[in-house]
VOTORPA-671269 format. One record per residue: residue number from 1; residue in one letter; x, y, z of N, C-alpha, C, O, CB in turn. Coordinates in Angstrom, 2 decimals, padded with zeros to 5 digits. Glycine has a CB too. Example, Ala and Ser with C-alpha at 12.3 -4.5 7.8 and 13.67 -1.06 7.14 Angstrom:
residues 2
[1,'A',[013.19,-005.69,007.80],[012.30,-004.50,007.80],[013.20,-003.30,007.80],[014.24,-003.32,008.46],[011.31,-004.47,009.05]]
[2,'S',[012.85,-002.25,007.08],[013.67,-001.06,007.14],[012.90,000.03,007.87],[013.41,001.14,008.04],[014.08,-000.60,005.72]]
***
This chain:
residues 168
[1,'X',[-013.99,105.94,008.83],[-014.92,106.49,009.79],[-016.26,106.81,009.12],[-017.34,106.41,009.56],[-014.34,107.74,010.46]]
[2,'X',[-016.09,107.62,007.90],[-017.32,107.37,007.45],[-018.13,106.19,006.69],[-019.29,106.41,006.35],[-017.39,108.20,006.87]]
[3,'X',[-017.75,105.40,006.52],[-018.19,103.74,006.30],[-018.77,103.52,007.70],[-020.00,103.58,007.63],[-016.74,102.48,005.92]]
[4,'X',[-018.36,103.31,008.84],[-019.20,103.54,009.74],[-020.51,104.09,010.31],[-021.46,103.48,010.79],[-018.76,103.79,010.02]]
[5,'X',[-020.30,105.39,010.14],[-020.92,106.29,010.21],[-022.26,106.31,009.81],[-023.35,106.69,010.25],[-020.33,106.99,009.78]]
[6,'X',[-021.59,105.47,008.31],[-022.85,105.09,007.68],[-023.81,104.30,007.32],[-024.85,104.24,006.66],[-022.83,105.21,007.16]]
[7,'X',[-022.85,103.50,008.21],[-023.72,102.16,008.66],[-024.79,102.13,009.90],[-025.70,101.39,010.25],[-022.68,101.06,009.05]]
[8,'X',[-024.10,103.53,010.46],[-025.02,103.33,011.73],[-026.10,104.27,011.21],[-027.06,104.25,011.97],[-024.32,103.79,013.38]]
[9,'X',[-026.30,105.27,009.94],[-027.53,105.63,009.93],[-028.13,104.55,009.37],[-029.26,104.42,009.82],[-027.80,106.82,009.34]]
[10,'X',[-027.84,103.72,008.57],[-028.35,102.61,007.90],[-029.31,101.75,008.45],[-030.17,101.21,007.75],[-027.42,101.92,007.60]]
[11,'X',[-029.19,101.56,009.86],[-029.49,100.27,010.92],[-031.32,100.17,010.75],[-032.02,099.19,010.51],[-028.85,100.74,012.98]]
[12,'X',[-031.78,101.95,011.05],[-033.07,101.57,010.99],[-033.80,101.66,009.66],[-034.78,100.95,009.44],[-033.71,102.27,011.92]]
[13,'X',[-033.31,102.58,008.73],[-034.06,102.63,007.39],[-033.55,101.10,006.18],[-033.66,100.93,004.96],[-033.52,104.42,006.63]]
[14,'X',[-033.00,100.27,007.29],[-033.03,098.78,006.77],[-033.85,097.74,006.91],[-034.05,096.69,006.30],[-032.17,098.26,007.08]]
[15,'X',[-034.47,098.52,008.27],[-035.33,097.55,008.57],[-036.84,097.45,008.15],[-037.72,096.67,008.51],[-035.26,097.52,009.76]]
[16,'X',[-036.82,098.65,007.13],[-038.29,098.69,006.10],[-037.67,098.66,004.97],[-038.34,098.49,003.95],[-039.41,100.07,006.11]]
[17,'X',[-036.21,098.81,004.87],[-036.18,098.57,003.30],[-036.13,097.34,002.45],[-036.54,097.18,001.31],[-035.19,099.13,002.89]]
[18,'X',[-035.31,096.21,003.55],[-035.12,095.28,003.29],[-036.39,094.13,003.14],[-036.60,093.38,002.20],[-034.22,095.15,004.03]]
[19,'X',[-037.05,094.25,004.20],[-038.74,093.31,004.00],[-039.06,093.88,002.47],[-039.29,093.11,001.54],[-040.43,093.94,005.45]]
[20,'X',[-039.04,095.18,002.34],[-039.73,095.77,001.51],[-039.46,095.26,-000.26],[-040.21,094.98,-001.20],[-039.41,097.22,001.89]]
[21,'X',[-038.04,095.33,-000.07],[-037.38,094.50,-001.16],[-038.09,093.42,-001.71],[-038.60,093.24,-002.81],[-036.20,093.94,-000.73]]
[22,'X',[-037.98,092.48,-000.34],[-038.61,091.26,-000.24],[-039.60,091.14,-001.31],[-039.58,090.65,-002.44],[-039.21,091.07,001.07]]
[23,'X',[-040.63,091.88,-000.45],[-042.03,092.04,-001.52],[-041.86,092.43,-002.60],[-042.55,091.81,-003.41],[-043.05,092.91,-001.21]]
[24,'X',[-041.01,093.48,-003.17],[-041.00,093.42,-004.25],[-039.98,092.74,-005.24],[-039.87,093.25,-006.35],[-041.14,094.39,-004.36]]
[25,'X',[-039.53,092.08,-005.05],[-038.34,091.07,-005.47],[-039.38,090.23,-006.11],[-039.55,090.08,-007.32],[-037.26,090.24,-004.16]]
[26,'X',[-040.08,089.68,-005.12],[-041.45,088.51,-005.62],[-042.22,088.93,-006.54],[-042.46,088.17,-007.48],[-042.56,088.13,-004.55]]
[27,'X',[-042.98,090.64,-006.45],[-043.65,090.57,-007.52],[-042.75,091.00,-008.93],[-043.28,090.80,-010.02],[-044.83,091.41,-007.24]]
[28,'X',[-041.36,091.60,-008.87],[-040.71,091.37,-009.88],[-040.10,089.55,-010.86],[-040.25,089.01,-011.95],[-039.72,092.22,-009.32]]
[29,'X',[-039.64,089.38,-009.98],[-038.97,088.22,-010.36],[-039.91,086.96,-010.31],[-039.45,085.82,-010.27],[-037.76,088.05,-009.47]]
[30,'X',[-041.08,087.19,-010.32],[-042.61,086.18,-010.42],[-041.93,085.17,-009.65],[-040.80,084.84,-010.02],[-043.33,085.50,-012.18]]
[31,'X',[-042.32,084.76,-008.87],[-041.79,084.07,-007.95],[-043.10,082.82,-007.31],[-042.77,081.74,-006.82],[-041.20,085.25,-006.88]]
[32,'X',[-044.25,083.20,-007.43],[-045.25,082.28,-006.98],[-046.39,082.91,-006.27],[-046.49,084.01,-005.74],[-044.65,081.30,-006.13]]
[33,'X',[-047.44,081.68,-006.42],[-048.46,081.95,-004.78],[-047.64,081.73,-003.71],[-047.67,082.55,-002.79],[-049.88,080.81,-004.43]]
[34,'X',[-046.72,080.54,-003.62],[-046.42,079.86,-002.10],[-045.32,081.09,-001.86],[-045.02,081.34,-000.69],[-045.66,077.88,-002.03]]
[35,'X',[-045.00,081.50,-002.43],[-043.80,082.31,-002.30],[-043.61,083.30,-001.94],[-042.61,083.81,-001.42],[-043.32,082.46,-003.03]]
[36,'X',[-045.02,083.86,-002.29],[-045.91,085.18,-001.82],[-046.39,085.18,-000.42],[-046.13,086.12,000.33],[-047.23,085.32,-002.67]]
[37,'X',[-047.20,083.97,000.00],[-047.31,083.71,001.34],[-046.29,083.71,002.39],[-046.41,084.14,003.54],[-047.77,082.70,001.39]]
[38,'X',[-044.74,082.90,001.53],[-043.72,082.94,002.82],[-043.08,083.81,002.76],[-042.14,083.69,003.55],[-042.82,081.97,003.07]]
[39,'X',[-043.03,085.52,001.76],[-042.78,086.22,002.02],[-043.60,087.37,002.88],[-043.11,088.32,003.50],[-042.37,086.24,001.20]]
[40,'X',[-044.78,087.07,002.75],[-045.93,088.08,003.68],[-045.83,087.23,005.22],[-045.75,087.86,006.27],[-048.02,088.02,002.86]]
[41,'X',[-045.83,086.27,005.19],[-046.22,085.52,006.68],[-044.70,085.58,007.31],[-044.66,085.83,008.52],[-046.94,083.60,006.54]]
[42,'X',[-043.84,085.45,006.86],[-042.81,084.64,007.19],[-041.49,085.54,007.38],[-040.87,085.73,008.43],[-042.67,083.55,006.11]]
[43,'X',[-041.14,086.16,005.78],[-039.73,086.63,005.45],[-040.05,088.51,005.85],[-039.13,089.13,006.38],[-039.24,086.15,003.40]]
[44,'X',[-041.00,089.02,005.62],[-041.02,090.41,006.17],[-041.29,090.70,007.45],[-041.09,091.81,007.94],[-041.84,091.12,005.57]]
[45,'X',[-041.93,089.35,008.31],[-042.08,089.72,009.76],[-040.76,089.55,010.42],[-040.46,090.16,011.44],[-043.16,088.86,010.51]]
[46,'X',[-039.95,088.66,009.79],[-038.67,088.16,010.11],[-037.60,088.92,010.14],[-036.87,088.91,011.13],[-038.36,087.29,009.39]]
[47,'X',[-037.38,089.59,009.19],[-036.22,090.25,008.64],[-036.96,091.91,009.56],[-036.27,092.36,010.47],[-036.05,090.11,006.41]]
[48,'X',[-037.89,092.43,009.33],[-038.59,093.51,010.18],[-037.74,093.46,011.57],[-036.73,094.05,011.94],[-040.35,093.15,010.42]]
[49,'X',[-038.66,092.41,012.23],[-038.26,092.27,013.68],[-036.58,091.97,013.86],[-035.94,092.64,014.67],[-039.16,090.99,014.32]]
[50,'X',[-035.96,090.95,013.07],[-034.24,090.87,013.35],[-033.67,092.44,013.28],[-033.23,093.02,014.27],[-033.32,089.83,011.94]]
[51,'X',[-033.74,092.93,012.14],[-033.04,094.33,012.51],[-033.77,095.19,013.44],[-033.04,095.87,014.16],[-032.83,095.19,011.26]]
[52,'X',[-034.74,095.29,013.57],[-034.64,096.21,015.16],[-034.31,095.67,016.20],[-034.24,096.27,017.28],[-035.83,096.79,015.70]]
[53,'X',[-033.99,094.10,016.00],[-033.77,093.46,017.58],[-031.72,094.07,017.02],[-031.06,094.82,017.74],[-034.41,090.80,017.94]]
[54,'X',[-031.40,093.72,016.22],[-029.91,094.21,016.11],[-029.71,095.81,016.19],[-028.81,096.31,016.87],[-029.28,093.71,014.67]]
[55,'X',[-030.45,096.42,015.58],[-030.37,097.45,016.47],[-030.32,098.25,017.12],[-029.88,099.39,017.03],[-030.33,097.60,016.63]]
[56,'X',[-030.93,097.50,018.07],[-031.38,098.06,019.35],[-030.10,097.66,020.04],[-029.35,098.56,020.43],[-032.85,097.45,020.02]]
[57,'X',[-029.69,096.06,020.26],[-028.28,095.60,020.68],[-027.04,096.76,020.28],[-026.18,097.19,021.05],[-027.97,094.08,019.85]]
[58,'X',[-027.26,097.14,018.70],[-025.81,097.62,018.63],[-026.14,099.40,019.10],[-025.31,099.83,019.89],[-025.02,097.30,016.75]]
[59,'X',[-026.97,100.14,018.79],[-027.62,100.98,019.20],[-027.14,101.05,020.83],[-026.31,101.88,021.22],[-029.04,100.68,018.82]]
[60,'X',[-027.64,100.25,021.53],[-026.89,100.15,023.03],[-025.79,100.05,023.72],[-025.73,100.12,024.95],[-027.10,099.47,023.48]]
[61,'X',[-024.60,099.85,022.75],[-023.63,099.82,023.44],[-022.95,101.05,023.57],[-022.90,101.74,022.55],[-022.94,098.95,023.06]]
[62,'X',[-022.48,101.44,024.49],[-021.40,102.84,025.14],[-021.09,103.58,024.11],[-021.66,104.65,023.89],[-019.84,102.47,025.85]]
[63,'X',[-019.97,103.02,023.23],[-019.37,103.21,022.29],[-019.62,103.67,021.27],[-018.91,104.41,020.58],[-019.03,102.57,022.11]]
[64,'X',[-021.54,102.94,020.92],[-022.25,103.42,019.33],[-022.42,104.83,019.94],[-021.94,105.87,019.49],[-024.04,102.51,018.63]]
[65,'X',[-023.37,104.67,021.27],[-024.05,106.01,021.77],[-023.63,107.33,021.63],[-024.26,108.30,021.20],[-024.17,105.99,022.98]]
[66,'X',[-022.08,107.26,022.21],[-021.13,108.32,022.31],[-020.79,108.86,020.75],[-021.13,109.89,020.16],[-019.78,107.76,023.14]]
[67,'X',[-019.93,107.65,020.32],[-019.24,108.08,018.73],[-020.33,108.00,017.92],[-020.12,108.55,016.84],[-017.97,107.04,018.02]]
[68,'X',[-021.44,107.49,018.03],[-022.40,107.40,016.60],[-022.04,106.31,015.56],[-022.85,106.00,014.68],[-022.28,108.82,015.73]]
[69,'X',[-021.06,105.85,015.64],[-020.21,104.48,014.89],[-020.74,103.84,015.20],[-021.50,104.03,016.15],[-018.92,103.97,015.03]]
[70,'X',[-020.58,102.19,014.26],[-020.46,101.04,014.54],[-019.39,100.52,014.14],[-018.79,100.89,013.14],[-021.31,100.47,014.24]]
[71,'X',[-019.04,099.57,014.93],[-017.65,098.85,014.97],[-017.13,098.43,013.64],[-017.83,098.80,012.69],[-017.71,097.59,015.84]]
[72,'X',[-016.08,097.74,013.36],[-015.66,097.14,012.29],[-016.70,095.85,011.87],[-017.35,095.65,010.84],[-014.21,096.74,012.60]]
[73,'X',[-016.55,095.06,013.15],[-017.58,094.08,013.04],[-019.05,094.03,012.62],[-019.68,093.13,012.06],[-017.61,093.70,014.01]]
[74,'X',[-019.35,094.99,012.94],[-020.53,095.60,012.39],[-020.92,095.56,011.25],[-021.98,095.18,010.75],[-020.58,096.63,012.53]]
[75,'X',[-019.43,096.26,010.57],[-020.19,096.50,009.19],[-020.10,095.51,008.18],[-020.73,095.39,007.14],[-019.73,097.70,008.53]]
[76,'X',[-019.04,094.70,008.76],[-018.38,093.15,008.29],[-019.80,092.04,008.02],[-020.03,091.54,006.92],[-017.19,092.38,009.88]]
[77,'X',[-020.72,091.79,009.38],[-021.99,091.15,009.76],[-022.98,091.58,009.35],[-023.88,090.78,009.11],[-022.24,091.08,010.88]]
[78,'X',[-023.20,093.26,009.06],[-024.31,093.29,008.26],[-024.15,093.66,006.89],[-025.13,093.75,006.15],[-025.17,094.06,008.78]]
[79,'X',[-022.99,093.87,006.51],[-023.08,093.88,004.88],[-023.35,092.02,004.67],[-024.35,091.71,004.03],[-021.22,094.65,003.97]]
[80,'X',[-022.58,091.04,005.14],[-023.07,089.80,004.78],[-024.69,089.49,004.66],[-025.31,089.02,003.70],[-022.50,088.95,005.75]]
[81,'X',[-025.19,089.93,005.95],[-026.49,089.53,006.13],[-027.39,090.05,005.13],[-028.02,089.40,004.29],[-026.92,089.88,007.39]]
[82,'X',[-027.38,091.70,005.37],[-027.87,092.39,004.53],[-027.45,091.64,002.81],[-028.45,091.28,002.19],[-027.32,093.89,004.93]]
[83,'X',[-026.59,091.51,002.37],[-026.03,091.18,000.79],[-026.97,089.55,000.46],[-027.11,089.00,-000.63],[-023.76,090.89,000.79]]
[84,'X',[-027.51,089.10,001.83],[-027.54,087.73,001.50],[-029.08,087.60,001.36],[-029.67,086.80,000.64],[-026.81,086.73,002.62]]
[85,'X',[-029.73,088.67,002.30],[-030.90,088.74,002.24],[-031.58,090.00,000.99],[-032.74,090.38,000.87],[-031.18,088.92,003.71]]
[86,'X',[-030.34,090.39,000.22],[-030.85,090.63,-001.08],[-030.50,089.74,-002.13],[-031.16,089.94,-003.15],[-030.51,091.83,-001.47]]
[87,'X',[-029.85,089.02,-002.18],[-029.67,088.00,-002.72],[-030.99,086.75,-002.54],[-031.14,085.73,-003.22],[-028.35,087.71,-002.21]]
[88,'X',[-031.67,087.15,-001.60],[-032.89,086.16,-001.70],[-033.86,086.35,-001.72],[-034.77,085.55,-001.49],[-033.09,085.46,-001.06]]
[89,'X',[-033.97,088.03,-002.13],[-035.33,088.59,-003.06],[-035.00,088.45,-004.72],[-035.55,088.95,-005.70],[-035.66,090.47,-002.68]]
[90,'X',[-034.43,087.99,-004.65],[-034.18,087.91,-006.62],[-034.68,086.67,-006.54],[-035.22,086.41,-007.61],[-032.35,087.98,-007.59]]
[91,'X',[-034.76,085.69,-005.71],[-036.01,084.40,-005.82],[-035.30,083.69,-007.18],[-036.09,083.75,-008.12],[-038.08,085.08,-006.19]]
[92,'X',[-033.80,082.91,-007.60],[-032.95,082.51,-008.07],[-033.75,081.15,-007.50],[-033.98,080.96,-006.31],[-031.54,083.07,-007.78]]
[93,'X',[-034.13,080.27,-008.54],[-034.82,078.52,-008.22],[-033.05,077.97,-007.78],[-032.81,077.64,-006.62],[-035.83,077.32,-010.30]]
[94,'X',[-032.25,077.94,-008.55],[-031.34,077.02,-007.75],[-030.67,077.32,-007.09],[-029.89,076.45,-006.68],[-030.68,076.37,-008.18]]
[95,'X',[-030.50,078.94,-006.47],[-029.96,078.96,-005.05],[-030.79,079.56,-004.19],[-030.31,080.18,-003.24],[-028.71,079.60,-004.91]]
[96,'X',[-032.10,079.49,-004.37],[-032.90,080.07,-003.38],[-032.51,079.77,-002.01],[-032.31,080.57,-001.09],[-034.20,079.70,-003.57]]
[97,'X',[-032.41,078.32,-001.99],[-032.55,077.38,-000.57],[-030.88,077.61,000.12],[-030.68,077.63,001.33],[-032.96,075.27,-001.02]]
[98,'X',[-029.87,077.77,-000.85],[-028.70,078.04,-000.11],[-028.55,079.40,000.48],[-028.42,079.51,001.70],[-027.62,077.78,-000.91]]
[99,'X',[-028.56,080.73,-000.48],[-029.03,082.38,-000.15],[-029.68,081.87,001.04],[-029.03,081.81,002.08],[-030.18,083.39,-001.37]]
[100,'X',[-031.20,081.38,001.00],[-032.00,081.96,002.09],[-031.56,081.08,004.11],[-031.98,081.44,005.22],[-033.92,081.54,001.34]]
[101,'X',[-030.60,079.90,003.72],[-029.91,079.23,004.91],[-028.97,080.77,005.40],[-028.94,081.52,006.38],[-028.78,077.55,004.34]]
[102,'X',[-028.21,080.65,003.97],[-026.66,081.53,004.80],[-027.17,082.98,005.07],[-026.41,083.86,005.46],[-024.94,081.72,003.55]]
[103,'X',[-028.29,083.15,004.86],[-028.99,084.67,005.62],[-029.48,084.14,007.22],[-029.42,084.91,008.18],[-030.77,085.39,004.53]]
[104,'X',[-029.86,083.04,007.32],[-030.14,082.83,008.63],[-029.04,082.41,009.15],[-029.04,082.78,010.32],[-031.15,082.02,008.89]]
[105,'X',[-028.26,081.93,008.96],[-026.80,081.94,009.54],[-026.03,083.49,009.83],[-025.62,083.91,010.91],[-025.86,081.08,008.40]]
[106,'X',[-026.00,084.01,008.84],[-025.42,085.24,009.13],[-026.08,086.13,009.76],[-025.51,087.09,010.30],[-025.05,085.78,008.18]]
[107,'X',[-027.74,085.89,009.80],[-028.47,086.98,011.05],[-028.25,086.13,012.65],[-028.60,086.60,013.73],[-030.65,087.23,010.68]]
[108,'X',[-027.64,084.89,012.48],[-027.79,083.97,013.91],[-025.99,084.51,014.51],[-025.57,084.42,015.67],[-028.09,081.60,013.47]]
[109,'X',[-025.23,085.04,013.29],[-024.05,084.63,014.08],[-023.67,086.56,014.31],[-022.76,086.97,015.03],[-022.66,083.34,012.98]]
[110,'X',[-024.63,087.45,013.50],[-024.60,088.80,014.03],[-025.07,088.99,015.03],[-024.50,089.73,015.84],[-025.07,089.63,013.41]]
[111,'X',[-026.16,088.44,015.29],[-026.91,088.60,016.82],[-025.73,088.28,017.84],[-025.42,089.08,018.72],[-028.35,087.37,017.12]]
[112,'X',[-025.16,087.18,017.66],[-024.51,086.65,018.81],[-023.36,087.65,018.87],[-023.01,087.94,020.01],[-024.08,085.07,018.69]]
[113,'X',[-022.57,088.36,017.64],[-021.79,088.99,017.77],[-022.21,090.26,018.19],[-021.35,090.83,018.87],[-021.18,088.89,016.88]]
[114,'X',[-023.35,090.95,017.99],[-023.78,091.95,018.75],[-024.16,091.68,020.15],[-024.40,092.73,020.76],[-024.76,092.47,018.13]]
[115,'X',[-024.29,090.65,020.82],[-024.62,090.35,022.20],[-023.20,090.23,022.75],[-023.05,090.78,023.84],[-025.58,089.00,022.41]]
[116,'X',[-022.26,089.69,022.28],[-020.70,089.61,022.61],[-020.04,091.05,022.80],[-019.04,091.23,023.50],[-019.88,088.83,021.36]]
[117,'X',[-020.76,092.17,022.06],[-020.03,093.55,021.96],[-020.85,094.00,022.90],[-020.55,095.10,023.35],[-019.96,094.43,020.54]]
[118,'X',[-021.67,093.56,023.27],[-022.75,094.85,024.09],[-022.03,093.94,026.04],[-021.91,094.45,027.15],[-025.66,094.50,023.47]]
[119,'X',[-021.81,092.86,025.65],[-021.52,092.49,027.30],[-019.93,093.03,027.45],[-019.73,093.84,028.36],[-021.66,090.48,027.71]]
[120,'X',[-019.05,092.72,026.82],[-017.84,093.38,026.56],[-018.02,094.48,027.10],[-017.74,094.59,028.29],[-017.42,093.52,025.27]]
[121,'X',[-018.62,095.75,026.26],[-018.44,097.17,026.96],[-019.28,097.05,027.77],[-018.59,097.35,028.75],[-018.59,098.48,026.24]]
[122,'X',[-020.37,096.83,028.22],[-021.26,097.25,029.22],[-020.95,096.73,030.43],[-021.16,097.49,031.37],[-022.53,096.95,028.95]]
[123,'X',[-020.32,095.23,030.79],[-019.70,094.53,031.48],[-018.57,095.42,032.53],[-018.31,095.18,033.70],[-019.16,093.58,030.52]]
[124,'X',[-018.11,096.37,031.77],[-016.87,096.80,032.41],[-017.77,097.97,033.52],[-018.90,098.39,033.31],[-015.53,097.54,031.10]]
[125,'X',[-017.01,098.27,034.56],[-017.49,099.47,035.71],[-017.35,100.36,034.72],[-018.47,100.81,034.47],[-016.56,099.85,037.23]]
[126,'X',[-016.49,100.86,034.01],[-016.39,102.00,033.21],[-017.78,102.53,032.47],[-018.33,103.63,032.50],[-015.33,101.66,032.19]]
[127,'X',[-018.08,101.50,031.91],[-019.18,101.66,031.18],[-020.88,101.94,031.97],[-021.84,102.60,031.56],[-019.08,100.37,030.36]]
[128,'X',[-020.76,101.38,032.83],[-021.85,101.38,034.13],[-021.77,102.08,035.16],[-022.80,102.12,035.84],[-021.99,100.27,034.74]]
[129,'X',[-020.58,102.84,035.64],[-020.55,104.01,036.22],[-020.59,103.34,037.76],[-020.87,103.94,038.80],[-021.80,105.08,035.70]]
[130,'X',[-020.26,102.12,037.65],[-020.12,101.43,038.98],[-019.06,101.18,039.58],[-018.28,100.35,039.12],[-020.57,100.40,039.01]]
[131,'X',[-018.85,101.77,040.63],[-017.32,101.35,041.54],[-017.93,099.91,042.29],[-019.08,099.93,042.74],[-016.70,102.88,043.08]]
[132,'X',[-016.96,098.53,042.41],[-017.48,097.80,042.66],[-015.96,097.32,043.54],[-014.77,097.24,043.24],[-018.29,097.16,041.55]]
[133,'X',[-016.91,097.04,044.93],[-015.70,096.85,045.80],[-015.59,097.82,047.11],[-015.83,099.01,046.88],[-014.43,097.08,044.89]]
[134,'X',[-015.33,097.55,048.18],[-014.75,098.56,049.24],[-013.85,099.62,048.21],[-013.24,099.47,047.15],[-013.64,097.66,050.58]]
[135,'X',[-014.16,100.89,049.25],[-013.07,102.15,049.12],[-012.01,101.21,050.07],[-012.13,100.49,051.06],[-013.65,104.04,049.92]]
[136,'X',[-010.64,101.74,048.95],[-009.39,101.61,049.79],[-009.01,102.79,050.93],[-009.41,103.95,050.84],[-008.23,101.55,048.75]]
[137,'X',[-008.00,102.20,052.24],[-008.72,103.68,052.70],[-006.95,104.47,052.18],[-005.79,104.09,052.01],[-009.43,103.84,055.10]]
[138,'X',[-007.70,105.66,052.10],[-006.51,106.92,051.66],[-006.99,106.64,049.77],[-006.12,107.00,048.97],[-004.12,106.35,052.28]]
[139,'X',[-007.93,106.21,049.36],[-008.15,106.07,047.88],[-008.07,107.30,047.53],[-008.68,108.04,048.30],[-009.40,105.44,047.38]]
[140,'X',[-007.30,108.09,046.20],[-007.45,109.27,045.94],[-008.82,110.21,045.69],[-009.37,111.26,046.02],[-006.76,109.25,045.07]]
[141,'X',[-008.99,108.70,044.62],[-010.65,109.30,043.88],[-011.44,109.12,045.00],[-012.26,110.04,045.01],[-011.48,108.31,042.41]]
[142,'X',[-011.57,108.51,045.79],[-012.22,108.51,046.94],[-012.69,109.96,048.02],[-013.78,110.50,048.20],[-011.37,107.64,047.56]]
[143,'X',[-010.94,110.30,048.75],[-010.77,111.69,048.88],[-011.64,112.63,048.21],[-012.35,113.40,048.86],[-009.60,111.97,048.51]]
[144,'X',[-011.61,112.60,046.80],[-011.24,113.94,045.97],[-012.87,113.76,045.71],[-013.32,114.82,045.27],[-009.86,113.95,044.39]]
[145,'X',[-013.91,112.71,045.87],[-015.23,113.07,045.86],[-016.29,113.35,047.23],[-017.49,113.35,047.50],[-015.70,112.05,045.10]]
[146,'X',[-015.04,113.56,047.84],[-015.83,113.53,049.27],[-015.31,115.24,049.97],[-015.89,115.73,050.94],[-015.14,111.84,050.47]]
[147,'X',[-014.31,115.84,049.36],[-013.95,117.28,049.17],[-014.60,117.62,048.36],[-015.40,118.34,048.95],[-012.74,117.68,048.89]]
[148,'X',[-014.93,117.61,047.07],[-016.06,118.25,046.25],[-017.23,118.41,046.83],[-018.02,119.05,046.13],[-016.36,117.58,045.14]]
[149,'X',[-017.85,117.88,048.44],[-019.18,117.82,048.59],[-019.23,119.08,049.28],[-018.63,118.87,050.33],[-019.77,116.57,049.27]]
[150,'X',[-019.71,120.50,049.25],[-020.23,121.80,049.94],[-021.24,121.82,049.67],[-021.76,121.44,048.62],[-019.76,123.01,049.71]]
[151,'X',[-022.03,122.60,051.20],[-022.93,123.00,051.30],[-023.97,123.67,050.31],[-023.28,124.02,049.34],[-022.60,123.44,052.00]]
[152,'X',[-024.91,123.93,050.14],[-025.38,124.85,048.72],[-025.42,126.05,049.43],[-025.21,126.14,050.64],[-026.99,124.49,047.84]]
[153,'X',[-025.80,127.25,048.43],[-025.96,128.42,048.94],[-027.19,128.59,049.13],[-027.64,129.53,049.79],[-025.47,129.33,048.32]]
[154,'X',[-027.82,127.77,048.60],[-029.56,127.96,049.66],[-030.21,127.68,050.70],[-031.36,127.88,051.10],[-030.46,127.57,049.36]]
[155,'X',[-028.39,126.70,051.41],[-029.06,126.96,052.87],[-029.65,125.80,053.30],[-030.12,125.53,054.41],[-030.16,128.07,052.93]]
[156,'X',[-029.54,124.86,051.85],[-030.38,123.35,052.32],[-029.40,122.22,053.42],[-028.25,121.91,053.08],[-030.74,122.28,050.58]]
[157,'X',[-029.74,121.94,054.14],[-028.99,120.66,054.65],[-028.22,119.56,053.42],[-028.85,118.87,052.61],[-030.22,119.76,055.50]]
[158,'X',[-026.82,119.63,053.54],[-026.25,118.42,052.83],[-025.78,117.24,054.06],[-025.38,117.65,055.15],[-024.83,118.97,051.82]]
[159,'X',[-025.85,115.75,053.78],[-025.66,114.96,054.71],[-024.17,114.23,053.95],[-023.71,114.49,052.84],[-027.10,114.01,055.04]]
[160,'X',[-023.81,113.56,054.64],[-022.57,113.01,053.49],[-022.38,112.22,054.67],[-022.46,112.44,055.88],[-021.05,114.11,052.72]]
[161,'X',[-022.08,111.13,053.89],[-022.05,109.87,054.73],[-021.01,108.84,054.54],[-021.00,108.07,053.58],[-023.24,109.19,054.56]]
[162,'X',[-020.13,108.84,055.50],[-018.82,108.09,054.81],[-018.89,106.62,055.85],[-018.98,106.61,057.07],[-016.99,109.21,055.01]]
[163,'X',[-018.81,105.42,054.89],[-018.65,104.37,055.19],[-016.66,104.07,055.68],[-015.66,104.20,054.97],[-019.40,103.63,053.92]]
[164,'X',[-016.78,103.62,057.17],[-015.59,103.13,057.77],[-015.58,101.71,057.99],[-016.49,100.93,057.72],[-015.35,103.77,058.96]]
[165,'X',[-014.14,101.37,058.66],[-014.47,099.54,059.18],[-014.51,099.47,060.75],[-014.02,100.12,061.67],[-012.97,098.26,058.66]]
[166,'X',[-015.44,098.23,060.61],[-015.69,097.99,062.03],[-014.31,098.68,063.51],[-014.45,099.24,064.59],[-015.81,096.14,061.95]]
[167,'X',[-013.39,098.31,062.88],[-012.18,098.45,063.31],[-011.82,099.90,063.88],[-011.56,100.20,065.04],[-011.37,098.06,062.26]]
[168,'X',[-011.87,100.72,062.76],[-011.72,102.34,062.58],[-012.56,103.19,063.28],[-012.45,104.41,063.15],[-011.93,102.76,061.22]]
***
């Protein structure tokens, strides 16, 4: 739980730490002019914007909101991503080009797995607070929110309005 926990404070102070790396990975590990450019133009606007677009996704679902966690999956997808995209500030000539693919793979297949978790819970009525469907009639929960409705004591008009069938 706390591996979790601590992943979910992690989410946003990653998303300046990691560009940040970036930049300095390059001017440690001398890395180039061109290299310098596709990390200013390219790899810090990139990596910036992916983690707040993740999240914001994982941030949103029911589940983070309430418990403050992130899932198992979570921490599975961004330790990869995250590990891969430090692995490609050390600017390594013969695996630059593989590191810097399997970071875009692993930020392409977290996204999707954070879009898979957020329709999952949010998808359900539970989560949306939506009854979807006719009341059955004699429904309990039905009943039991339509007895909870009294008057106030200030006297204001309450209206309550119960939907029947044509029939009834």
């Amino acid at each position: 739980m706390w591996l979790r926990r601590a992943f979910f404070g992690w989410l946003i102070p990653s998303a300046f730490v990691l560009p940040l790396w970036l930049l300095i990975g390059w001017g440690v590990f001398q890395a180039g002019g061109w290299a310098f450019l596709w990390v200013l133009f390219i790899a810090v606007p990139s990596v910036l914007l992916g983690q707040l677009l993740l999240t914001l996704l994982v941030r949103s679902r029911p589940t983070v909101r309430t418990a403050r966690v992130v899932s198992w999956w979570d921490v599975l997808g961004f330790t990869v991503w995250h590990g891969l995209t430090i692995a490609v500030g050390f600017f390594l000539r013969d695996a630059f080009g593989w590191l810097l693919a399997g970071a875009i793979v692993a930020f392409l297949a977290l996204f999707w797995l954070s879009l898979w978790q957020l329709w999952n819970e949010s998808g359900r009525s539970r989560g949306l607070g939506i009854r979807i469907g006719r009341p059955v009639r004699g429904d309990p929960a039905d009943r039991a929110s339509r007895e909870r409705v009294r008057p106030s004591a200030s006297g204001s008009d309450v209206f309550v309005i119960r939907e029947t069938d044509r029939d009834g």
